[in-house]
C-alpha angles and dihedrals in degrees: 000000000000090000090051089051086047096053103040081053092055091050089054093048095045085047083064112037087044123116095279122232131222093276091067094059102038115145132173115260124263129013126339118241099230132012118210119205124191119181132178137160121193121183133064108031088016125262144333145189139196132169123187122185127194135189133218132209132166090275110021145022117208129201120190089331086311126115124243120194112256087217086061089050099056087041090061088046100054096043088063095045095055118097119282108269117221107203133039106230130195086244099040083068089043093242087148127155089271093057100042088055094046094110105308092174087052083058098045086051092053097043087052100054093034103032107022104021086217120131112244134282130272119249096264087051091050096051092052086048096057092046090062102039098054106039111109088221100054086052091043091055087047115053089047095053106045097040087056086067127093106192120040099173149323128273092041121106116154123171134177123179120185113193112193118203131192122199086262101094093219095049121091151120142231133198126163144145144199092194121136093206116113100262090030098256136232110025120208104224107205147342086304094062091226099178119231136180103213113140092189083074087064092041091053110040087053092066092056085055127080115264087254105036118129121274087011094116084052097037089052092046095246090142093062104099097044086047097055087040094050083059099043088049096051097042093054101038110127083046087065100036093043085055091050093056094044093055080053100043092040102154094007083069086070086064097046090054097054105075095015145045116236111238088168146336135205140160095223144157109232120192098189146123088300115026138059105215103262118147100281132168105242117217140179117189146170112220102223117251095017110098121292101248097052111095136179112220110203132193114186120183113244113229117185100355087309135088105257119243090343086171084059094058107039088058093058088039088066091043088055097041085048088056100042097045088045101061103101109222087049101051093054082043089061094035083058095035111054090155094062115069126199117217128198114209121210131178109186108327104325127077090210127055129205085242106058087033087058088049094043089048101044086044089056101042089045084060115039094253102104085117088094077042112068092035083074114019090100095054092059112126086043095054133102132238105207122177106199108211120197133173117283093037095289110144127149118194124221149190117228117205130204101263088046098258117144145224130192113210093184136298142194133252098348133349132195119265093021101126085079095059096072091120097027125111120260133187137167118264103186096324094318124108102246120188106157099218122165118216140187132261089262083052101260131139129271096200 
């Protein structure tokens, strides 16, 4: 019985669901008599709502005493009257190649003083700019991908309902949407809610609203092209970014390079475990000669539109880089391992800041587990601060002592060596799994 129940349930839904034929979308001929609008936007500053009604008669449609082109009235009509599409294209939002060349670099400058409040770009960003934005392909990817999604973010809850009615009481129509996507797709076509992906819906229905009403800039499609940008801009971040410290750095980059490949560069304000938020250059860098995946990650305070003493800080970065390659147990783990990386981090000339050393040493003492603690609380300013990074977001953090013995703070997921931590104390450290274990040079415990 309960099969029988499950698959007459699938058949309704697929009925549905299923690609929907000529009946669903019957409508009487002409003009309706009178169009219904409902509109109505929840999230950020709260919620509004707006209804227009216009009425239609042989020679003229009014809205609100004021007149509505009979022409964009029949538009809106026929676009709901043409078959359900399936798929948003590139083209089907008109994102051609026209209209990918019409002044990108106008639109990025806009988007950056109204979306993001940040100045404009330098030339080479720009040209790298104008290279994304107008390649077929990009907008192509794109387009597939975001309108695949159904959720974009939160506080943001548009929604827009058109009811149609003839003069045949019982005849009428219904269209509506809640989607954040520019053009509001998909649209559901009827009482019996059939999706479609037609942006001429949007395009239509825009010209029946006032120039002002809520969700018209959307309905219309007005957000496309910040849209497109927002995820351009994202996806290519640390080129941008990488472009912007190098104009900075300029000759400094020759000294860098020396002693390090470059992985990524960024002038950025971090507010992490380490590091309070002021203006820093970001870097993350592979020490030549030591394995690929150990990395020194370097922030350097920037003093006077310059990093401060970078010389500085790319000679400890190689100290560091010397004392935590050289601990046994760790330089076979990343030998094995060439999925996990180890990354030093570095702000100015020092591993450990005062900061992340006041939080490691608080977190042990509030739990009994200050032993690991005081074998190495002397050696402070020399010691390493090391995130192990592994597939599936697991990653531990360590601090690495003259001498190469370990500790793990804590760690997620998993964490090397913890299968000698059974009868250990544990304890959470801001969702991670902290236990505070030294551990020997060959990786065994110091209990």
């Amino acid at each position: 019985m309960a099969a029988m129940i499950f698959k007459l349930a699938l058949a309704a839904a697929l009925a549905v669901n299923a690609a929907p034929t000529e009946a669903h979308l019957q409508m009487p001929d002409g003009l309706p008599a009178r169009i219904h609008i409902e509109l109505s936007y929840g999230g950020l500053g709260c919620c509004r709502r707006e209804s227009y009604d216009i009425t239609i008669r042989s020679d003229r449609a009014v809205r609100s005493g004021d007149p509505v082109p009979l022409e964009a009235i029949r538009r809106f009509v026929e676009s709901l009257r043409r078959p359900p599409v399936d798929a948003v294209t590139a083209d089907s939002l008109g994102m051609t190649q026209h209209w990918l060349n019409e002044n990108p670099l106008g639109r990025l400058a806009r988007y950056r003083a109204d979306i993001a409040g940040y100045g404009s770009y330098n030339a080479k960003q720009n040209a790298l700019f104008m290279q994304l934005f107008t390649s077929p392909a990009n907008a192509r990817a794109w387009v597939t991908k975001y309108y695949a999604q159904a959720f974009h973010r939160t506080d943001d809850y548009p929604h827009a309902l058109v009811r149609l009615s003839w003069s045949n009481p019982n005849a009428d129509f219904v269209v509506a949407s809640d989607a954040q996507t520019p053009f509001m797709l998909p649209w559901l076509l009827g009482y019996e809610k059939v999706r479609t992906n037609n942006p001429d819906i949007g395009r239509t229905f825009a010209e029946l609203l006032p120039e002002k009403a809520l969700n018209r800039a959307r309905i219309a499609g007005a957000p496309l092209a910040n849209e497109y940008i927002t995820s351009l801009l994202y996806q290519h971040d640390a080129e941008f970014a990488e472009i912007e410290a190098e104009s900075v750095l300029k000759a400094q980059l020759g000294l860098i390079r020396r002693t390090y490949d470059v992985k990524a560069l960024a002038l950025r304000r971090f507010d992490s475990i380490d590091l309070d938020g002021d203006l820093a250059l970001d870097a993350k860098l592979h020490p030549k000669g030591y394995p690929a995946n150990l990395f020194v990650h370097m922030s350097v305070y920037m003093s006077r539109g310059r990093p401060h003493d970078l010389a500085g800080a790319l000679h400890y970065g190689l100290a560091y880089a010397d004392l935590v390659g050289g601990v046994p147990w760790l330089s076979r783990y990343l030998r094995r391992h060439p999925a996990s990386t180890a990354e030093i981090r570095i702000v100015q000339d020092m591993s450990v800041t005062l900061k992340v050393w006041k939080d490691f040493s608080q977190d042990l003492f509030a739990h009994g587990a200050d032993a690991a603690l005081s074998k190495i609380d002397d050696m402070f300013p020399e010691i390493a601060f090391v995130e192990l990074s592994e597939p599936r977001e697991a990653y531990s953090r360590w601090f690495v002592a003259p001498g190469r013995r370990m500790v793990l703070w804590h760690y997620k997921v998993r964490a090397p060596l913890e299968e000698q931590l059974k009868n250990h104390k544990r304890w959470d450290f801001a969702g991670h799994v902290a236990v505070g274990a030294l551990f020997d040079p060959e990786g065994r415990l110091i209990k």
